[in-house]
N, CA, C, O and CB atoms as a CASP TS submission, in Angstrom:
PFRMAT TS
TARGET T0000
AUTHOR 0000-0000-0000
METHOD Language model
MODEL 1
PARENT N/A
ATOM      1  N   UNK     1     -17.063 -69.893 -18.223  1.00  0.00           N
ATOM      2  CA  UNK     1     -15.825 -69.159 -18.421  1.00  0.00           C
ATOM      3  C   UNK     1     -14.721 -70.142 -18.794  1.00  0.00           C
ATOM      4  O   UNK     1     -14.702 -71.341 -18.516  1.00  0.00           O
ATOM      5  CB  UNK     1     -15.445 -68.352 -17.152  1.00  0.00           C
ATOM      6  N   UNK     2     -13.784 -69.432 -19.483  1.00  0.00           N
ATOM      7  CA  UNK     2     -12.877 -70.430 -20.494  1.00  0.00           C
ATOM      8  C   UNK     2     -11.887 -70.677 -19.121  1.00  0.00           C
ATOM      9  O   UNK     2     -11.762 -69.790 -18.277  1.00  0.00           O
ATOM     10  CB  UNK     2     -11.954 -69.555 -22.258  1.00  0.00           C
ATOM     11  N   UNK     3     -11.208 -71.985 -19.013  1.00  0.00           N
ATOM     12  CA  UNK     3     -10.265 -72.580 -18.022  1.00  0.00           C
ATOM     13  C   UNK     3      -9.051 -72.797 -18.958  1.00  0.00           C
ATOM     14  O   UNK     3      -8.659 -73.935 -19.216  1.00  0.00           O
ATOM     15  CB  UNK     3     -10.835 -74.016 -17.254  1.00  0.00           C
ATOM     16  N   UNK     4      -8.483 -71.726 -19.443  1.00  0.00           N
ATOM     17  CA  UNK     4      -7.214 -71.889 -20.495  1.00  0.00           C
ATOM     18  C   UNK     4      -6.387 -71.092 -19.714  1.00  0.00           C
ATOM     19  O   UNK     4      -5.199 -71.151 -19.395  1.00  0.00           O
ATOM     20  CB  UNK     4      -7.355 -71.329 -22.183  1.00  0.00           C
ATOM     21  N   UNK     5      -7.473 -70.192 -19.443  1.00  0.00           N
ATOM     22  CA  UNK     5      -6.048 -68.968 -18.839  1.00  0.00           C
ATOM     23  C   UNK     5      -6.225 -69.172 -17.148  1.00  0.00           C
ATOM     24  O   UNK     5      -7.213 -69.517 -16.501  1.00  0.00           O
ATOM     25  CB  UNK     5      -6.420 -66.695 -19.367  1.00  0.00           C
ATOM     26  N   UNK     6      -5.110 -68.879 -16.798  1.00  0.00           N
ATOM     27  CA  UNK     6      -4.757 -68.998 -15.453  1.00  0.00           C
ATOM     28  C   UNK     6      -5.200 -67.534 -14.392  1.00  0.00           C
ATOM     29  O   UNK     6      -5.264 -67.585 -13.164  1.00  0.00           O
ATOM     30  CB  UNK     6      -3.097 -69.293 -15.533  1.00  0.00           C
ATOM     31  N   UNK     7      -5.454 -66.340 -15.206  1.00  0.00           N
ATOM     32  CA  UNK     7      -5.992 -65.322 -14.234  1.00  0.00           C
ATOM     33  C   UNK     7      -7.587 -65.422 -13.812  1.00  0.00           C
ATOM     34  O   UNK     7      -8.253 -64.893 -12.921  1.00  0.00           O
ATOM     35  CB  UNK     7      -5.742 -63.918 -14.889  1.00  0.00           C
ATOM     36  N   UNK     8      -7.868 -66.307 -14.826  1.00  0.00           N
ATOM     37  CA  UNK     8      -9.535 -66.741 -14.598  1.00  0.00           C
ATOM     38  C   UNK     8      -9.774 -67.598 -13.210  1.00  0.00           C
ATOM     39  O   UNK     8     -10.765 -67.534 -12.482  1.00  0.00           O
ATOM     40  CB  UNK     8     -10.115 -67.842 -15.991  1.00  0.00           C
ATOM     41  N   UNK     9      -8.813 -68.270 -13.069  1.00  0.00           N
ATOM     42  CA  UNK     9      -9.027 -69.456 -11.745  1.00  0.00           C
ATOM     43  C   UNK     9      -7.951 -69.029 -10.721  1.00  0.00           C
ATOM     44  O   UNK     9      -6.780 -68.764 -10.995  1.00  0.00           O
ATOM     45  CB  UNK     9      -8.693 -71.319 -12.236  1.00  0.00           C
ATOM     46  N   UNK    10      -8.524 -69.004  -9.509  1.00  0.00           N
ATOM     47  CA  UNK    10      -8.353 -68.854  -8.055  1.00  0.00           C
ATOM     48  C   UNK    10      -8.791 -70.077  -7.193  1.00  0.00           C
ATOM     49  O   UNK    10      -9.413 -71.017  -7.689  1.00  0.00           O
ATOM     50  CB  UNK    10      -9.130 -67.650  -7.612  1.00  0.00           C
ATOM     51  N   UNK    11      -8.329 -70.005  -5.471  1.00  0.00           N
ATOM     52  CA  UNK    11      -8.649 -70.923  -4.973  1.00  0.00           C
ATOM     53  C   UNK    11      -9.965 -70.323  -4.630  1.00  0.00           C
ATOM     54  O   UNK    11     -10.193 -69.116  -4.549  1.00  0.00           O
ATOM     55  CB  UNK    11      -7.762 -71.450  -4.060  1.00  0.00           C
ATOM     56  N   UNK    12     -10.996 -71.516  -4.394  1.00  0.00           N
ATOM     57  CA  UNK    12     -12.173 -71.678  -4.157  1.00  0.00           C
ATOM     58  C   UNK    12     -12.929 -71.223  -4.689  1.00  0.00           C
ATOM     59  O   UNK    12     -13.784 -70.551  -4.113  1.00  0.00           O
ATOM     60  CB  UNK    12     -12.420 -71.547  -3.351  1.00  0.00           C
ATOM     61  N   UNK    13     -12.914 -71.476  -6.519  1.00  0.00           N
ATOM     62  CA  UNK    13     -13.745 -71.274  -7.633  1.00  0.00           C
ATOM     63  C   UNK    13     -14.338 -72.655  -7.163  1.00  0.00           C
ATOM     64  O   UNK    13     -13.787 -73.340  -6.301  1.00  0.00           O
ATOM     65  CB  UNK    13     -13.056 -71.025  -9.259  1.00  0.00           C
ATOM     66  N   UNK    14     -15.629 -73.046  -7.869  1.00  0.00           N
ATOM     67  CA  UNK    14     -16.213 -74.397  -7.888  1.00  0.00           C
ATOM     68  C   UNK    14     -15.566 -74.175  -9.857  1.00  0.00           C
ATOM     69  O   UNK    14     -15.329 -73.152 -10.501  1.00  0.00           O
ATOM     70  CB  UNK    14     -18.448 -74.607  -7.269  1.00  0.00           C
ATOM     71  N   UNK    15     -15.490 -75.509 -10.196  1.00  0.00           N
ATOM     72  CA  UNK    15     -14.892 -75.815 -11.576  1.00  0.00           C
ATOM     73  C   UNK    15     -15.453 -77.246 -11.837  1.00  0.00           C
ATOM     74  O   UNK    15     -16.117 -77.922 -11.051  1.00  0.00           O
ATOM     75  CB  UNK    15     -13.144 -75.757 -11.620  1.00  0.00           C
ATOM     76  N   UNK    16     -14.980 -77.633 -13.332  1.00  0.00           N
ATOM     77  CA  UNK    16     -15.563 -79.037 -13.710  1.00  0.00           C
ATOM     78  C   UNK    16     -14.030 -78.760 -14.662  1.00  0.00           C
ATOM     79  O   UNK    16     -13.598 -77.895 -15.423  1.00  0.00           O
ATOM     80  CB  UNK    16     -17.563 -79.324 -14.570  1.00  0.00           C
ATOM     81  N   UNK    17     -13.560 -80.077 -14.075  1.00  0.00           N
ATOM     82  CA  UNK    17     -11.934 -80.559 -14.604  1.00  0.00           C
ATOM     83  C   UNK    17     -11.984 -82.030 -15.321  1.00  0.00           C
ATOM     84  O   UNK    17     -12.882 -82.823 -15.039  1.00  0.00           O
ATOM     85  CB  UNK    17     -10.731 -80.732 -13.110  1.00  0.00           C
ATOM     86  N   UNK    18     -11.211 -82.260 -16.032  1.00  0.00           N
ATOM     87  CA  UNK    18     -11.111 -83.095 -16.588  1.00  0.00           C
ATOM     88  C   UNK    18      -9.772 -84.274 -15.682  1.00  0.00           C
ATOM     89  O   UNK    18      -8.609 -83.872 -15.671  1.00  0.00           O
ATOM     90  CB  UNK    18     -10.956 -82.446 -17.976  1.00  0.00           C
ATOM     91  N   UNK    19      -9.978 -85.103 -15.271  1.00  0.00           N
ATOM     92  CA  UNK    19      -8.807 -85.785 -14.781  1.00  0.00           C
ATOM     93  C   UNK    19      -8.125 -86.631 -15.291  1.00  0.00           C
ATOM     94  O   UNK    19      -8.687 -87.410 -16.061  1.00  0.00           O
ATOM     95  CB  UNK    19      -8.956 -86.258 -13.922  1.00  0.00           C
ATOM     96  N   UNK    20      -6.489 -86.790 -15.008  1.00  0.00           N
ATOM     97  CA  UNK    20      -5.846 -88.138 -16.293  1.00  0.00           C
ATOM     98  C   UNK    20      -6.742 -88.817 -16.553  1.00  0.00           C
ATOM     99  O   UNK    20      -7.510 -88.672 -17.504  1.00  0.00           O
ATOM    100  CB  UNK    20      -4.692 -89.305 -15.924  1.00  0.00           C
ATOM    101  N   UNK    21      -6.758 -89.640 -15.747  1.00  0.00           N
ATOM    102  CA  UNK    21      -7.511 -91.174 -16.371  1.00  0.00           C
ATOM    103  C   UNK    21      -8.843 -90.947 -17.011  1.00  0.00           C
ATOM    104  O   UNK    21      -9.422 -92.024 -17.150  1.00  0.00           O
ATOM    105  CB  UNK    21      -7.873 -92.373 -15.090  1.00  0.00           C
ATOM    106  N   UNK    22      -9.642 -89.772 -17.516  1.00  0.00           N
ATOM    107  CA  UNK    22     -10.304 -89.593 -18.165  1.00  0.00           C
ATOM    108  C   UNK    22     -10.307 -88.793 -19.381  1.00  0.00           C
ATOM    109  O   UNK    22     -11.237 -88.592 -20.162  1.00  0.00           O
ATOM    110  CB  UNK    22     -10.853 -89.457 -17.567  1.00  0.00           C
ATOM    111  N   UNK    23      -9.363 -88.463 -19.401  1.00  0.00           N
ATOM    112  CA  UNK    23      -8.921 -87.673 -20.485  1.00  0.00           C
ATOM    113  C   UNK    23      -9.431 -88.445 -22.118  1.00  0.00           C
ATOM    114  O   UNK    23      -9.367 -87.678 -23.079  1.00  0.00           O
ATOM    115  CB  UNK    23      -7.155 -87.551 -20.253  1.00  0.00           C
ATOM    116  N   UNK    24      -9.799 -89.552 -22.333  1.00  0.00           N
ATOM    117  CA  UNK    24     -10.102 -90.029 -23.030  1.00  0.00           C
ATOM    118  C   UNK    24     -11.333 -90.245 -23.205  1.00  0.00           C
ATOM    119  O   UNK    24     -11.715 -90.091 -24.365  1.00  0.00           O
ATOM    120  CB  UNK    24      -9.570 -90.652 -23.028  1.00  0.00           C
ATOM    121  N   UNK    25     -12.434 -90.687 -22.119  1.00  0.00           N
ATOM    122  CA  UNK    25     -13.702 -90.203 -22.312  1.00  0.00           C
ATOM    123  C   UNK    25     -14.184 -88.595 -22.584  1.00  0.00           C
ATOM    124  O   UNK    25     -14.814 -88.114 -23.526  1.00  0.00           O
ATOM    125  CB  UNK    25     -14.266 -90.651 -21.223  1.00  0.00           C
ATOM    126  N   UNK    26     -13.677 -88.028 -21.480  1.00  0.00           N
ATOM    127  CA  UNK    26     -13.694 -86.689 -21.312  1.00  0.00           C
ATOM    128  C   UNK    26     -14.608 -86.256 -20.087  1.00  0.00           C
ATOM    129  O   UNK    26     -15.034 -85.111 -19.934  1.00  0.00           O
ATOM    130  CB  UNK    26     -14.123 -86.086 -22.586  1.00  0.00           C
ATOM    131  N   UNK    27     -14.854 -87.345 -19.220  1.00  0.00           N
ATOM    132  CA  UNK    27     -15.707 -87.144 -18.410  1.00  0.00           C
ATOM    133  C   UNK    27     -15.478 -85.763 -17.378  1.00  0.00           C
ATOM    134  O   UNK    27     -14.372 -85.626 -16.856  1.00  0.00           O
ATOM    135  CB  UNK    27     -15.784 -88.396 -17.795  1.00  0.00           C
ATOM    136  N   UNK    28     -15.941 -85.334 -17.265  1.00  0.00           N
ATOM    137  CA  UNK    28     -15.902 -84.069 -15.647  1.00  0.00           C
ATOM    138  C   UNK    28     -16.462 -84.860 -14.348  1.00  0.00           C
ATOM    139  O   UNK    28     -17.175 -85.670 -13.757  1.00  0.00           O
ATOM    140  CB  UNK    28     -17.281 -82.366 -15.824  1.00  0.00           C
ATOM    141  N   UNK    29     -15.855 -84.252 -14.418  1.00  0.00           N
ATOM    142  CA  UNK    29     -15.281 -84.171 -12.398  1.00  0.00           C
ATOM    143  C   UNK    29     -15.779 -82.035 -11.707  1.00  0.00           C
ATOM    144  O   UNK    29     -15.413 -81.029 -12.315  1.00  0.00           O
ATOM    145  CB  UNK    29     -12.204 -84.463 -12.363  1.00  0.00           C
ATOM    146  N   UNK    30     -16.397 -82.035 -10.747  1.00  0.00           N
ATOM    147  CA  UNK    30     -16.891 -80.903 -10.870  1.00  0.00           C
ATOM    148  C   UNK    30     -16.385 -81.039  -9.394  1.00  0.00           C
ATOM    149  O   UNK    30     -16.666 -82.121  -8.880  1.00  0.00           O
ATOM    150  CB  UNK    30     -18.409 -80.576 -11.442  1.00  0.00           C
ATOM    151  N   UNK    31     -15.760 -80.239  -8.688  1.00  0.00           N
ATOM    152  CA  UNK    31     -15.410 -79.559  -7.374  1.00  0.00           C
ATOM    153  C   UNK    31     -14.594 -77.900  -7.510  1.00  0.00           C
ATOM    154  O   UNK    31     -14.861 -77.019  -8.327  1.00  0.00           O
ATOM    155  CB  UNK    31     -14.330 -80.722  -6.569  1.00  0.00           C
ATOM    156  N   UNK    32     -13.531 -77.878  -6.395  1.00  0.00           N
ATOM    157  CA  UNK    32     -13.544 -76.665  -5.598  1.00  0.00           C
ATOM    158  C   UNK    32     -11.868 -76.599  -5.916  1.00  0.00           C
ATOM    159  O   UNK    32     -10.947 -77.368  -5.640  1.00  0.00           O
ATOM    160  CB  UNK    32     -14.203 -76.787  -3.788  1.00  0.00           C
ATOM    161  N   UNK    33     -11.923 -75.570  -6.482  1.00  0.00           N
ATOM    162  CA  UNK    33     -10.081 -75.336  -6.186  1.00  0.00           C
ATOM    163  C   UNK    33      -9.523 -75.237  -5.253  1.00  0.00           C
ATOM    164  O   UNK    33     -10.037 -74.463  -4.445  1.00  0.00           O
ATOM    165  CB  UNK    33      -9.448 -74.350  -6.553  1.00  0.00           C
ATOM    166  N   UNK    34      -8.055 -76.001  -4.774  1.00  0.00           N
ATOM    167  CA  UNK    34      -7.386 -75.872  -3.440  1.00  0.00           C
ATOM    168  C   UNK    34      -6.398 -75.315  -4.047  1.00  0.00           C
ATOM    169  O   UNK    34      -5.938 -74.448  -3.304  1.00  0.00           O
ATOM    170  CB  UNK    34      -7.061 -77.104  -2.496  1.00  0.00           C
ATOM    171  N   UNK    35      -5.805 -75.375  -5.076  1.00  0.00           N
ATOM    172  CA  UNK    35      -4.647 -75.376  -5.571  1.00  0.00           C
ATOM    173  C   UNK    35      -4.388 -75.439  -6.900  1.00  0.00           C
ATOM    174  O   UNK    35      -4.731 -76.375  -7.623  1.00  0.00           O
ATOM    175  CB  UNK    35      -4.111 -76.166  -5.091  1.00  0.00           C
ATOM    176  N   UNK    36      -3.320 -73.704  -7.524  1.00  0.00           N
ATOM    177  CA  UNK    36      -3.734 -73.897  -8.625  1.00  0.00           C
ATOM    178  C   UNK    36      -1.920 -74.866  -9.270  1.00  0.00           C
ATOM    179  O   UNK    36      -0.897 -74.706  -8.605  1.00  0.00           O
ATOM    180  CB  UNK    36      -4.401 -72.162  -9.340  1.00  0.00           C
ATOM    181  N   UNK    37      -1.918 -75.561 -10.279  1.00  0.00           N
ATOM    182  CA  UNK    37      -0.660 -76.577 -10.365  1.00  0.00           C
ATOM    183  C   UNK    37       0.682 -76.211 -11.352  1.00  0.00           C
ATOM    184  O   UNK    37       1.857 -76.574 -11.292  1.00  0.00           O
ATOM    185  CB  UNK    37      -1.273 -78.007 -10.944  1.00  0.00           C
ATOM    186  N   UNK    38      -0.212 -75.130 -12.484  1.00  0.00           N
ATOM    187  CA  UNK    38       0.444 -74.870 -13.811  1.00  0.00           C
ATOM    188  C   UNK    38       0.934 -73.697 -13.575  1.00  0.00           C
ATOM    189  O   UNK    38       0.215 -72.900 -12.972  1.00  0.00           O
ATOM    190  CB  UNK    38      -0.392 -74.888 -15.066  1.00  0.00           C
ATOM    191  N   UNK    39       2.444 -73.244 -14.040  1.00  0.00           N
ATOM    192  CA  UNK    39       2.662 -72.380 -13.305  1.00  0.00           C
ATOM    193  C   UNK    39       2.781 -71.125 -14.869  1.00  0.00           C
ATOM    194  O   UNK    39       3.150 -69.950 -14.875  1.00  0.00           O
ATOM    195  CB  UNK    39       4.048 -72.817 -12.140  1.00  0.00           C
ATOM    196  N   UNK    40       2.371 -71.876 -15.850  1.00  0.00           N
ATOM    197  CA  UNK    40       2.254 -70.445 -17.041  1.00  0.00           C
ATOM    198  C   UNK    40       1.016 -69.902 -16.991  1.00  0.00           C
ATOM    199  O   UNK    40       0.097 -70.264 -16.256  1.00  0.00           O
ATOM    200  CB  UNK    40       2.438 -70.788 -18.738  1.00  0.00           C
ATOM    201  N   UNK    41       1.009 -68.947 -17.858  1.00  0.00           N
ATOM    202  CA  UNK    41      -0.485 -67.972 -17.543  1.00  0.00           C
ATOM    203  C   UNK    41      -1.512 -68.402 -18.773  1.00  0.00           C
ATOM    204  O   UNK    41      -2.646 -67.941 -18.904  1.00  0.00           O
ATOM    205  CB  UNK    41      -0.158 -65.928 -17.658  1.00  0.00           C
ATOM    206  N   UNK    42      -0.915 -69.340 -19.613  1.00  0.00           N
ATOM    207  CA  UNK    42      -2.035 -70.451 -20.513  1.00  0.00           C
ATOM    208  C   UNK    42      -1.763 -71.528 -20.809  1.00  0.00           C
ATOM    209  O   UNK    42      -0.551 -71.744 -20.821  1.00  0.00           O
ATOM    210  CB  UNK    42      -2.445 -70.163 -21.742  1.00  0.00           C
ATOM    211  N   UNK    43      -2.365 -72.304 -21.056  1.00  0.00           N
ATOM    212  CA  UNK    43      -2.524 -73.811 -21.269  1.00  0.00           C
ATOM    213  C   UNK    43      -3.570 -74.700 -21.962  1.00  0.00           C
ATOM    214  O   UNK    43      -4.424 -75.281 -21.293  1.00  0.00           O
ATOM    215  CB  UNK    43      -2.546 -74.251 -20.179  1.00  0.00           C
ATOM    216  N   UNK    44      -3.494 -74.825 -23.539  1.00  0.00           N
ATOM    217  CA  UNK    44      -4.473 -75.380 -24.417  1.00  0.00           C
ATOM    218  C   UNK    44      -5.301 -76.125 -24.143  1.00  0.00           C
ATOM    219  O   UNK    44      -6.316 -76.353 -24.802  1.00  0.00           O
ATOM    220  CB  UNK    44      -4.111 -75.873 -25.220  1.00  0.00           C
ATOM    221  N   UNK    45      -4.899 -76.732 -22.869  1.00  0.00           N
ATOM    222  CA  UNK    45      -5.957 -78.049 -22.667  1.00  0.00           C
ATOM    223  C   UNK    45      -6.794 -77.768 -21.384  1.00  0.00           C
ATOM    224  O   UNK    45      -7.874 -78.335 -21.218  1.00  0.00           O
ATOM    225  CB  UNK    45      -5.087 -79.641 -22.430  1.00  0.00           C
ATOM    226  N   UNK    46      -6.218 -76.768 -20.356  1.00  0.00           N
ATOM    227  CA  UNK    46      -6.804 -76.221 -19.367  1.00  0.00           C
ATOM    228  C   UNK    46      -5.493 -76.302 -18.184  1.00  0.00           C
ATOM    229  O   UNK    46      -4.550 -77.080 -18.044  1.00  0.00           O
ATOM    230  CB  UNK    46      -8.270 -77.025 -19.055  1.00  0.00           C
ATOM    231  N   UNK    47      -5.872 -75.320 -17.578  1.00  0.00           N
ATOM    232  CA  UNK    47      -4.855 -75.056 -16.333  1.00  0.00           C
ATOM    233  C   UNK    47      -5.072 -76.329 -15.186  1.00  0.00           C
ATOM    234  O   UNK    47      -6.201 -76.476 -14.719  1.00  0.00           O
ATOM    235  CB  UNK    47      -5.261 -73.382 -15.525  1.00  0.00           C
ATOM    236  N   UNK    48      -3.917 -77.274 -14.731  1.00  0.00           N
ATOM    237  CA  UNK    48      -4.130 -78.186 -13.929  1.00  0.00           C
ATOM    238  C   UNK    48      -4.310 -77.489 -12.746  1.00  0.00           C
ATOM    239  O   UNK    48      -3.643 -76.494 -12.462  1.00  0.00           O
ATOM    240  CB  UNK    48      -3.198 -79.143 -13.929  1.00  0.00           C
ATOM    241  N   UNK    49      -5.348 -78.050 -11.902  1.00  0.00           N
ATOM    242  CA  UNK    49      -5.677 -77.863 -10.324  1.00  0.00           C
ATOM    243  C   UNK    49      -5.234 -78.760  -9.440  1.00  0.00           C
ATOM    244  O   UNK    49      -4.415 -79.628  -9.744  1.00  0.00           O
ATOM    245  CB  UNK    49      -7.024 -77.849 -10.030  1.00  0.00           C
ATOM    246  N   UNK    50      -5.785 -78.611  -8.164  1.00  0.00           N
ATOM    247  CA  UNK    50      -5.664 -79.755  -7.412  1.00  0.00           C
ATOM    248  C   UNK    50      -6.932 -79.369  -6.679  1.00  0.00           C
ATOM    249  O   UNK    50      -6.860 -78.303  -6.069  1.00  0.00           O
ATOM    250  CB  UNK    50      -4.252 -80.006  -6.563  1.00  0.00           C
ATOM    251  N   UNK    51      -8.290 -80.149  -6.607  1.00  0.00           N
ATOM    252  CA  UNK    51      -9.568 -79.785  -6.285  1.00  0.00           C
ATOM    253  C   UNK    51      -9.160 -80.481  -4.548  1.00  0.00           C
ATOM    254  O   UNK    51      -8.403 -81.383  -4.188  1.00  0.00           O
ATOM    255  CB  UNK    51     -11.014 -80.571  -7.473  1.00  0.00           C
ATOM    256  N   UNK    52     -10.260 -79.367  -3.654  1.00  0.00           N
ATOM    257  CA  UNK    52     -10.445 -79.825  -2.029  1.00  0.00           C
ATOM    258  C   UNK    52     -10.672 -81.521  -1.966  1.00  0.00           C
ATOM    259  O   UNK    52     -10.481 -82.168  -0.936  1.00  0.00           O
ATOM    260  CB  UNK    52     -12.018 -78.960  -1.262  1.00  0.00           C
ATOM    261  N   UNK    53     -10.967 -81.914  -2.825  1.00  0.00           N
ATOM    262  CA  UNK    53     -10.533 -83.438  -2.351  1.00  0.00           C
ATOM    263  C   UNK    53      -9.427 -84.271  -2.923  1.00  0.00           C
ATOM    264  O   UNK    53      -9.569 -85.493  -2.956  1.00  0.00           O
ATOM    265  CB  UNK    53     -11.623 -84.304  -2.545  1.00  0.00           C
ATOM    266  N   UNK    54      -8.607 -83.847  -3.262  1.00  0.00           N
ATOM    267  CA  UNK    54      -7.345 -84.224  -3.686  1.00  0.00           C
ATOM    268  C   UNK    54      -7.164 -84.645  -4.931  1.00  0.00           C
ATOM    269  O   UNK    54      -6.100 -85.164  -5.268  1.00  0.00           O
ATOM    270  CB  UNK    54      -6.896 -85.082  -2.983  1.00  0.00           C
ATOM    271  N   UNK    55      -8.380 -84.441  -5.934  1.00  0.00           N
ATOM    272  CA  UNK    55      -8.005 -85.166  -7.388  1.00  0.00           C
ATOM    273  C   UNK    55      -7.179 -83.696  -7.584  1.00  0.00           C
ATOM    274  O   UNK    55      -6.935 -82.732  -6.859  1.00  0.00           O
ATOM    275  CB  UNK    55      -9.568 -85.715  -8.777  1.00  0.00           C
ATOM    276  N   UNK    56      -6.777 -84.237  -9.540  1.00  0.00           N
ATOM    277  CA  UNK    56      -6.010 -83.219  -9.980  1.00  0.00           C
ATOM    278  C   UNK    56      -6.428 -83.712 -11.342  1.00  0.00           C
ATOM    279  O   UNK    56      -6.459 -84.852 -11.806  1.00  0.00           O
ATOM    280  CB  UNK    56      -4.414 -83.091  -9.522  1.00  0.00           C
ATOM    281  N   UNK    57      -6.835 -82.188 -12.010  1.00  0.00           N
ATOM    282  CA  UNK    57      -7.933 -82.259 -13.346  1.00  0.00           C
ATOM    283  C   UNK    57      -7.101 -80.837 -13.794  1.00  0.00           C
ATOM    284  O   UNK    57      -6.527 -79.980 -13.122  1.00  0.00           O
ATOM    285  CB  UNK    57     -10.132 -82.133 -12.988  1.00  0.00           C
ATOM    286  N   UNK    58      -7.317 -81.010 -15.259  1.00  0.00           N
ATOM    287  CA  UNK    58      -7.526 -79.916 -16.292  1.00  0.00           C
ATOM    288  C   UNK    58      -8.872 -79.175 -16.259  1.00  0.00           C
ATOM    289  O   UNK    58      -9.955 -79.728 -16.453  1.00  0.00           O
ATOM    290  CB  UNK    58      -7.383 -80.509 -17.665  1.00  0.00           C
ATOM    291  N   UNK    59      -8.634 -77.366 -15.892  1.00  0.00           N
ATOM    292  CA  UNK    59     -10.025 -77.198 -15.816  1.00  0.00           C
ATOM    293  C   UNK    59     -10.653 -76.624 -17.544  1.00  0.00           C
ATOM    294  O   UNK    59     -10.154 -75.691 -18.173  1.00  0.00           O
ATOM    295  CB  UNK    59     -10.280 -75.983 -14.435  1.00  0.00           C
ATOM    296  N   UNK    60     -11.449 -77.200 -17.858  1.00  0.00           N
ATOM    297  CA  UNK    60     -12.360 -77.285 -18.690  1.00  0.00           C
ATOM    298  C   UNK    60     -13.411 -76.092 -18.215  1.00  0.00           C
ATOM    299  O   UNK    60     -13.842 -75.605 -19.260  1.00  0.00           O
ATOM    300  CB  UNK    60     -12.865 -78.740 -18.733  1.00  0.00           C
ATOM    301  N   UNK    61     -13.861 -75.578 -17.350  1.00  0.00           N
ATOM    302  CA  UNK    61     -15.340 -74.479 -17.100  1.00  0.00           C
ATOM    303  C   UNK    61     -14.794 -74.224 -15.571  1.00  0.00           C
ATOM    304  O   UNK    61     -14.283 -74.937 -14.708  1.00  0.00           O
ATOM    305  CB  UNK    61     -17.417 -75.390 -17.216  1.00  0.00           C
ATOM    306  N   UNK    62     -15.165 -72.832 -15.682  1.00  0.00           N
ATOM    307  CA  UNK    62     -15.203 -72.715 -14.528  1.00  0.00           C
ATOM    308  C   UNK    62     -16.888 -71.935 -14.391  1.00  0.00           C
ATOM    309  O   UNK    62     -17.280 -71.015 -15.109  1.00  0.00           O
ATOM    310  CB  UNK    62     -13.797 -71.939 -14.044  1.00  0.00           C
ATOM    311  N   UNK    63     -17.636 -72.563 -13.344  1.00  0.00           N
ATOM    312  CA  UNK    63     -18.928 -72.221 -13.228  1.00  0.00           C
ATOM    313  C   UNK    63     -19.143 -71.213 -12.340  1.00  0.00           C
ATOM    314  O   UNK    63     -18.387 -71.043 -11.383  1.00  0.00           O
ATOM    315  CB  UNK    63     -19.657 -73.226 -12.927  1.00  0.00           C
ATOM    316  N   UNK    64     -20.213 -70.437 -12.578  1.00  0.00           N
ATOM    317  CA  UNK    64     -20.497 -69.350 -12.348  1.00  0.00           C
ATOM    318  C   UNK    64     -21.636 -69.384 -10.757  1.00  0.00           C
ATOM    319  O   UNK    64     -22.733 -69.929 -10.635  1.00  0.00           O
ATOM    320  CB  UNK    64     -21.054 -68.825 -13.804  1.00  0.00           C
ATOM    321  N   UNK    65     -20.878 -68.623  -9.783  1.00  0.00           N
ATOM    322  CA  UNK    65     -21.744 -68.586  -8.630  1.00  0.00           C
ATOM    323  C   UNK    65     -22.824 -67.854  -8.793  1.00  0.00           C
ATOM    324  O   UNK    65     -22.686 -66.724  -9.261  1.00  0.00           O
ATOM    325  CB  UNK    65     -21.157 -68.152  -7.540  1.00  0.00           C
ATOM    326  N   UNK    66     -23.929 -68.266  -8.495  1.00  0.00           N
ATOM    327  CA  UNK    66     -25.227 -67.697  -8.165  1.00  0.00           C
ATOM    328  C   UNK    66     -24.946 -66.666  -7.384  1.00  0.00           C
ATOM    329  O   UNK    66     -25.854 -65.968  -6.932  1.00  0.00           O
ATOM    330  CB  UNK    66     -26.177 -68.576  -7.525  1.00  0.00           C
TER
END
């Protein structure tokens, strides 16, 4: 599911975010929403979070619970 729009993500989605300092590889980072950061209802690059362990990523996917 697309991580552009902000009605898609809630707390305690599992997600794969992109974080600053990777923004250039593009690596993911995959945890748990605590917190959502962006306060418009879209965002081209992905809605910033703040995942249960304290990073803070652009979400890129949000994955789908079994």
């Amino acid at each position: 599911m697309d991580g552009r729009h902000r009605k898609n993500i809630q707390a305690g989605l599992e997600v794969a975010t992109v974080l600053k300092q990777h923004q250039r590889s593009g690596e993911l980072t995959y945890g748990v929403v605590k917190d959502i950061l962006t306060k418009s209802q879209f965002h081209p690059h992905g809605i910033k979070v703040r995942l249960d362990d304290g990073n803070v990523g652009r979400v890129k996917e949000i994955l789908q619970k079994d």
